[in-house]
SESELUM-521389 format. One line per field, with one value per residue (C-alpha): x, z, y; residue number from 1. Coordinates in steps of 0.25 Angstrom, whole numbers, plus 5000, padded with zeros to 4 digits. Each point is the difference from the previous one (the first is absolute). Layout:
BEGIN
xx	(X, ...)
zz	(Z, ...)
yy	(Y, ...)
n	(NUM, ...)
END
This chain:
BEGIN
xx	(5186, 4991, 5011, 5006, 4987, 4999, 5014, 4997, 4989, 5006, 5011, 4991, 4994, 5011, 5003, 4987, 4998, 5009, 5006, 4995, 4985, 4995, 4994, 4989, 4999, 4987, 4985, 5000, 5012, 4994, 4987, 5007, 5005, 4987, 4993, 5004, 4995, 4997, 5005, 5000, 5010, 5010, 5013, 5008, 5000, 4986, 4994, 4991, 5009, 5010, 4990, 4998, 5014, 5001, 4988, 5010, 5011, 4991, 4996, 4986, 5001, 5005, 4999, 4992, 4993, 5004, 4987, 5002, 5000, 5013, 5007, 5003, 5014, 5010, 5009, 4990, 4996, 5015, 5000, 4988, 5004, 5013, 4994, 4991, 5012, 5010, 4989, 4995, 5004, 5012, 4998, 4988, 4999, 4987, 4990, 5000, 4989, 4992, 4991, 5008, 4993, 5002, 4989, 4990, 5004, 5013, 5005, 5013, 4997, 5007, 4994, 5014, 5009, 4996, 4999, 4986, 4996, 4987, 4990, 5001, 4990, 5011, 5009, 4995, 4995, 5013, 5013, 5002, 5002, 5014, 5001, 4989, 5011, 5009, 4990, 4996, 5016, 5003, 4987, 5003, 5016, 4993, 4991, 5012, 5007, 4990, 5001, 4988, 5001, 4984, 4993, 4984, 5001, 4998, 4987, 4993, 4987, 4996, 4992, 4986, 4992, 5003, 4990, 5006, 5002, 5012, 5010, 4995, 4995, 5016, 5006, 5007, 4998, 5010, 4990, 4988, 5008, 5006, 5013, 5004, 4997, 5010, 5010, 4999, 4999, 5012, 5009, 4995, 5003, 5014, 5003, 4997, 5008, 5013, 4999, 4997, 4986, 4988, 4987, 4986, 4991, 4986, 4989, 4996, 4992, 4996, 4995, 5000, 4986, 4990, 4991, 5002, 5012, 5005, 5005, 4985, 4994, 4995, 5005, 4994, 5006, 4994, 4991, 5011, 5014, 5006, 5010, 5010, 5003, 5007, 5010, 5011, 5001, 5001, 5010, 5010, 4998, 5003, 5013, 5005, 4993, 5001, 4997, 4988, 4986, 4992, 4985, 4989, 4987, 4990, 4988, 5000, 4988, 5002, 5014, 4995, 4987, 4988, 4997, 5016, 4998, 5016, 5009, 5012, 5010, 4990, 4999, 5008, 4994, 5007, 5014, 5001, 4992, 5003, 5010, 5010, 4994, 4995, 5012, 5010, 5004, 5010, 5004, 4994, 4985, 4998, 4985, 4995, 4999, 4990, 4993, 4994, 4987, 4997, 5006, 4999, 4985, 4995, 5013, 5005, 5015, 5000, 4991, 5009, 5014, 4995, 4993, 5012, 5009, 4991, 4998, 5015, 5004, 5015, 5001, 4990, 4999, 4994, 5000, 4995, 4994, 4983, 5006, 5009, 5003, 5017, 4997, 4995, 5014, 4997, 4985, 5005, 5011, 4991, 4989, 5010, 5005, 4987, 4996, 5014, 4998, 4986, 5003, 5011, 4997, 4999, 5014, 5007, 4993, 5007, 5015, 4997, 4998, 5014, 5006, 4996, 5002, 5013, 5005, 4995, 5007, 5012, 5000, 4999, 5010, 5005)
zz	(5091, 5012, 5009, 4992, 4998, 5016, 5000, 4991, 5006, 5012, 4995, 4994, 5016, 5005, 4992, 5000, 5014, 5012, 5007, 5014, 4994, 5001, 4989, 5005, 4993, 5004, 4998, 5015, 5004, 4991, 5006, 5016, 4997, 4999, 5014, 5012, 5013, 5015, 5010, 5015, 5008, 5006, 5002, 4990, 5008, 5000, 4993, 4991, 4996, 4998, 4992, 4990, 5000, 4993, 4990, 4996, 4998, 4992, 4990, 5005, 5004, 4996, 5012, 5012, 5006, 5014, 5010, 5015, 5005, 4993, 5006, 5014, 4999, 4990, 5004, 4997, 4989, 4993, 5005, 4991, 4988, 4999, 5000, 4991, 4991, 5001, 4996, 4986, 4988, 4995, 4993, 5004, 5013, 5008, 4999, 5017, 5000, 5011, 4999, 5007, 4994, 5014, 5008, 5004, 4989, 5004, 5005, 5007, 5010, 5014, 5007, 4994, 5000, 4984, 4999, 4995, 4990, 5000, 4987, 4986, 5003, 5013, 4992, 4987, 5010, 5005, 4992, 4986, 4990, 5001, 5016, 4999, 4992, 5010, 5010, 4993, 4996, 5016, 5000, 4988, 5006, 5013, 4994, 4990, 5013, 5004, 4987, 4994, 4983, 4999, 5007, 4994, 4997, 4997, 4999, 4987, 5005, 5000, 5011, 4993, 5009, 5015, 5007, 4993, 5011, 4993, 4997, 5004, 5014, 5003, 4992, 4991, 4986, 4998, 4994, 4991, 4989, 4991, 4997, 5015, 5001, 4988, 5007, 5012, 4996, 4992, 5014, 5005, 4989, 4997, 5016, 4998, 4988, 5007, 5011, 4989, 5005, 4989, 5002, 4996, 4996, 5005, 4999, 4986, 4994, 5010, 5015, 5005, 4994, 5007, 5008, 5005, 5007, 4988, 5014, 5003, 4988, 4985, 4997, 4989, 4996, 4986, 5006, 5008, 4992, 4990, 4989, 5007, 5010, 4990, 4998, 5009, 4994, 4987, 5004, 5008, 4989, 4990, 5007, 5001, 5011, 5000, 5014, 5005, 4996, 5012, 4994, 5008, 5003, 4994, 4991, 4988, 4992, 4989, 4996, 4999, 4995, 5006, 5004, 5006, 5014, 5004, 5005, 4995, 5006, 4992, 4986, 4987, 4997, 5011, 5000, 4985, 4995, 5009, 5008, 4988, 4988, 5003, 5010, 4994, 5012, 5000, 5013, 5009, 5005, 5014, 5006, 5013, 5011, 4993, 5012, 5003, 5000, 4987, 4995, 5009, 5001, 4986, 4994, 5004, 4999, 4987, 4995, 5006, 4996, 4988, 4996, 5006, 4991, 4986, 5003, 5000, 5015, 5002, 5014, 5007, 5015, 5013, 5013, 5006, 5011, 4994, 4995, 5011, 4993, 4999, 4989, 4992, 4992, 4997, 4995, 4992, 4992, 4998, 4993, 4993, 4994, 4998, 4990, 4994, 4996, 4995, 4990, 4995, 5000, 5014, 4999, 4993, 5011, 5010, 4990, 4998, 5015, 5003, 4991, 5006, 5014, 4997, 4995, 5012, 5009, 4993, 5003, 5016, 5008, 4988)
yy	(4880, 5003, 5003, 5008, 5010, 4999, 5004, 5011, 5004, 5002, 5007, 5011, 4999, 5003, 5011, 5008, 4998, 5007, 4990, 5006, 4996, 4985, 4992, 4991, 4987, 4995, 5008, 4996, 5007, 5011, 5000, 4999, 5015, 5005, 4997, 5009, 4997, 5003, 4991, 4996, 5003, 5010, 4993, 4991, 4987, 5000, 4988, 5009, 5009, 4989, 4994, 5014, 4999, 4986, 5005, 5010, 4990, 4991, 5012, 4997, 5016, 5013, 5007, 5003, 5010, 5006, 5005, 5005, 4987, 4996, 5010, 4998, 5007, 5005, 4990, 4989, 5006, 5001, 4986, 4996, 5007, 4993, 4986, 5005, 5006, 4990, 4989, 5007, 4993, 5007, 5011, 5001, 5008, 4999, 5011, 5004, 5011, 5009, 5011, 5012, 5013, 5007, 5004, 4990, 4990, 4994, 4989, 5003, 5009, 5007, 4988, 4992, 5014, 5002, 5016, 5001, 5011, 5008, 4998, 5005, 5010, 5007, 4999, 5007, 5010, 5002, 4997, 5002, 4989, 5002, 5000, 4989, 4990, 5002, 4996, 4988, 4998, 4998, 4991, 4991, 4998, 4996, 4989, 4996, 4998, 4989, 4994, 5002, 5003, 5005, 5011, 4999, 5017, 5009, 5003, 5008, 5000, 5015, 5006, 5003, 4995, 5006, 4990, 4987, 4990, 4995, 5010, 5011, 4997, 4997, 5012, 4988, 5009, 5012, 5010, 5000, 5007, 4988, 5009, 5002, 4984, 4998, 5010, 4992, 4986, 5003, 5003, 4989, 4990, 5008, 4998, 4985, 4997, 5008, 4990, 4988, 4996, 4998, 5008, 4998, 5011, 5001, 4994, 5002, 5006, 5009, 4997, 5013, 5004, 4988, 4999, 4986, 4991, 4989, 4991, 4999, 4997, 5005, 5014, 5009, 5012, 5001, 5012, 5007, 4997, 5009, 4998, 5011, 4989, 4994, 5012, 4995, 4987, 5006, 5009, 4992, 4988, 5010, 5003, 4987, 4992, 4985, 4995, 4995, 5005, 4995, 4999, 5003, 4992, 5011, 5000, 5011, 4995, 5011, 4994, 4986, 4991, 5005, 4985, 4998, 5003, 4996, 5009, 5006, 4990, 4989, 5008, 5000, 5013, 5008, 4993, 4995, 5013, 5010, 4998, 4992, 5005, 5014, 5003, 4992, 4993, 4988, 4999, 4989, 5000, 4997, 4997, 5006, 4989, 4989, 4997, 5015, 4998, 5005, 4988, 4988, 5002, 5001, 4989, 4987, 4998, 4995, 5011, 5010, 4992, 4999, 5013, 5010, 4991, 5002, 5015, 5002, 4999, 4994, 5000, 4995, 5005, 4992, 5003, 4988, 5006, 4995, 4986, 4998, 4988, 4995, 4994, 5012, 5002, 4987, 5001, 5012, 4991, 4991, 5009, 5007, 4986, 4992, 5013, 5001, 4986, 5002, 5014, 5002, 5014, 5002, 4993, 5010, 5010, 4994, 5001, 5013, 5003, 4993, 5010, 5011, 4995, 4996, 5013, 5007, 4990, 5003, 5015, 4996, 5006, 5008)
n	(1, 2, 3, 4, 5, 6, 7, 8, 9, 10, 11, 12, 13, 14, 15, 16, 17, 18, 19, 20, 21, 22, 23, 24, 25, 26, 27, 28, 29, 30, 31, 32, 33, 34, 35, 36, 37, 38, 39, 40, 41, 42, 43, 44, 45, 46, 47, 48, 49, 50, 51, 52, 53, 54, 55, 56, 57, 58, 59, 60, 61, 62, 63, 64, 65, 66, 67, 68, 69, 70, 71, 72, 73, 74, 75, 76, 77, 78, 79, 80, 81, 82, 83, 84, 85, 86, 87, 88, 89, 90, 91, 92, 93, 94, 95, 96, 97, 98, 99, 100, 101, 102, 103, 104, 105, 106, 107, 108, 109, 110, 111, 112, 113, 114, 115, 116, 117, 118, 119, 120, 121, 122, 123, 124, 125, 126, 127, 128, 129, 130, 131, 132, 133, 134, 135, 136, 137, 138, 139, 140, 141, 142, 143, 144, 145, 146, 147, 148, 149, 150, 151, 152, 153, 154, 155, 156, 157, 158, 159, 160, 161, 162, 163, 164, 165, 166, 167, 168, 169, 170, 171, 172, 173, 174, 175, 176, 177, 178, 179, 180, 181, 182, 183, 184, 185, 186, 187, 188, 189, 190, 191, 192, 193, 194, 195, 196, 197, 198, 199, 200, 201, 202, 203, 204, 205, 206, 207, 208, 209, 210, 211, 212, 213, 214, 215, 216, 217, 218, 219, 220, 221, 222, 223, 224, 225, 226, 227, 228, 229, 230, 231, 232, 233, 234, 235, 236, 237, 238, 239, 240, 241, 242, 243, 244, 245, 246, 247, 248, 249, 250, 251, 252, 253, 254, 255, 256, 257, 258, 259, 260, 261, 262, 263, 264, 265, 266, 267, 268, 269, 270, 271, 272, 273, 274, 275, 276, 277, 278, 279, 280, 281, 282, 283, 284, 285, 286, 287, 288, 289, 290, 291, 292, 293, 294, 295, 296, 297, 298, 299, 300, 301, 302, 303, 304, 305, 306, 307, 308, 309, 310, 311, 312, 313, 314, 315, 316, 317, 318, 319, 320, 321, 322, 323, 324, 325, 326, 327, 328, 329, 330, 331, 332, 333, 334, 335, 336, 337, 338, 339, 340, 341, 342, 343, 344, 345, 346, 347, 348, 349, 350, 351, 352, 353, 354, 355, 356, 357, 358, 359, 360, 361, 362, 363, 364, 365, 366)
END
């Protein structure tokens, strides 16, 4: 009789689920798809990188997470991103990610014959939204060519605070008017989709309006943040969005407990209240790198595993640059596992995240 319910169930599986899209069996192989990393390395025969590339065979990873020091050429490059590709689990292709906005933020550059854009702010300046997409359409077809399936933008911050240190400094917000934003944040996502990459809007729920740096430490926008910072999210999540929302490590103390001094990446009331519930987003939450020092200075791994995970937080994103530890994917697994085991509550979390990740993993390439 148990066979035959397994059979059935599996059945009914196969039948509600593409078959391009994997079922993970285990809450392991579950919680493995969440974690996306930094890495060592900048060639595939390299013994870090091979290593990374084992973690992804494993399902201990998701993906990683490309910084200039992985990319010493695009042929090393493509290189990396096939080993990393043809060792996913099937169905499950690896989340290869980088922050290429244009401007100072990028990681291909015209060191390694990449043809480098300038920042939202130029191009807003300069190009219409329409002209902008076919900017952004040449740049997303350029990283596809690497093999990349994530560019980290674009960003919905709005410029409201010309002498922020973190986005306005480097021109990386396309206006202060949330509707320009939305106009340009739609080419950009638009040119990513034509060329099958994912995107990730950023950094909810607003980093254009501090007056501090959330990679240095504690960043309070309670006095400085408005609601209209939250207009191109609305929008383009009205319109159909499902990609990532990257959240952002940013204290708004009129939106939570006056005693809950955790940051927006750490707080059920900004992704489960505002972002989900408010917004009506389903698509896959994201974090901000989880070692900025807003984060890593006021939270121990478990904390931060644990916390970003209870808040709502599917993806959960380290650079690996502060723990410069090989072991981190690791350490993450194991946190992940250990509270799983303790509440199932925190269980179904981590079902419900696979869920989402699976689906945007099955619109890669597409």
């Amino acid at each position: 009789m148990r066979r035959s319910l397994s059979l059935l169930l599996a059945s009914v599986l196969a039948i509600a689920v593409p078959p391009s899209i994997a079922l993970a069996q285990t809450i392991q192989e579950m919680a493995g798809q969440m974690i996306v990393v930094g890495f060592k390395g900048d060639g595939a025969n390299d013994a870090s990188v091979k290593a990374v590339r084992q973690a992804v065979e494993d399902g201990r990873i998701g993906g990683v997470m490309y910084l200039k020091i992985n990319v010493a050429s695009k042929a090393a490059v493509t290189a990396m991103n096939e080993a990393f590709r043809a060792a996913a689990p099937d169905g499950l292709p690896p989340f290869l990610t980088l922050d290429q906005e244009g401007g100072a933020v990028e990681r291909l550059t015209e060191a390694i014959g990449f043809r480098e854009l300038p920042n939202a702010e130029a191009v807003a300046r300069s190009d219409s939204p329409a002209e902008a997409e076919k900017l952004y359409e040449r740049m997303a077809k350029d990283i596809r060519a690497l093999g990349f399936s994530v560019n980290f933008g674009p960003v919905a911050d709005m410029n409201v605070n010309r002498n922020n240190q973190i986005i306005a400094k480097f021109g990386r917000a396309f206006s202060a008017d949330p509707e320009v934003v939305t106009q340009y944040d739609r080419a950009f996502i638009e040119a990513h989709h034509s060329a099958g990459l994912v995107t990730a809007l950023k950094h909810f729920p607003g980093h254009g309006s501090s007056t501090g740096d959330s990679h240095a430490g504690f960043v309070d926008i309670t006095k400085t943040w408005k609601p209209e910072e939250l207009e191109p999210y609305k929008a383009l999540i009205s319109g159909g969005y499902k990609d990532f929302v990257m959240v952002g490590h940013l204290y708004q103390g009129e939106i939570q407990d006056a005693d809950d001094k955790r940051p927006a990446s750490l707080s059920p009331e900004w992704i489960e209240g505002k972002l989900r519930g408010e917004l009506g987003f389903d698509g896959a939450v994201i974090s901000d790198d989880l070692e900025m020092g807003a984060i890593r200075k006021l939270y121990s791994l478990e904390q931060t595993v644990i916390g970003a995970v209870n808040a709502g937080t599917d993806v959960l994103l380290f650079s690996n640059t502060a723990y410069n530890d090989p072991k981190l994917p690791d350490r993450i697994l194991d946190v992940l596992l250990s509270e799983s085991n303790r509440d199932p509550a925190f269980a179904k979390r981590i079902e419900n995240s696979y869920r989402r990740i699976r689906e945007l993993k099955g619109r890669i390439g597409h």
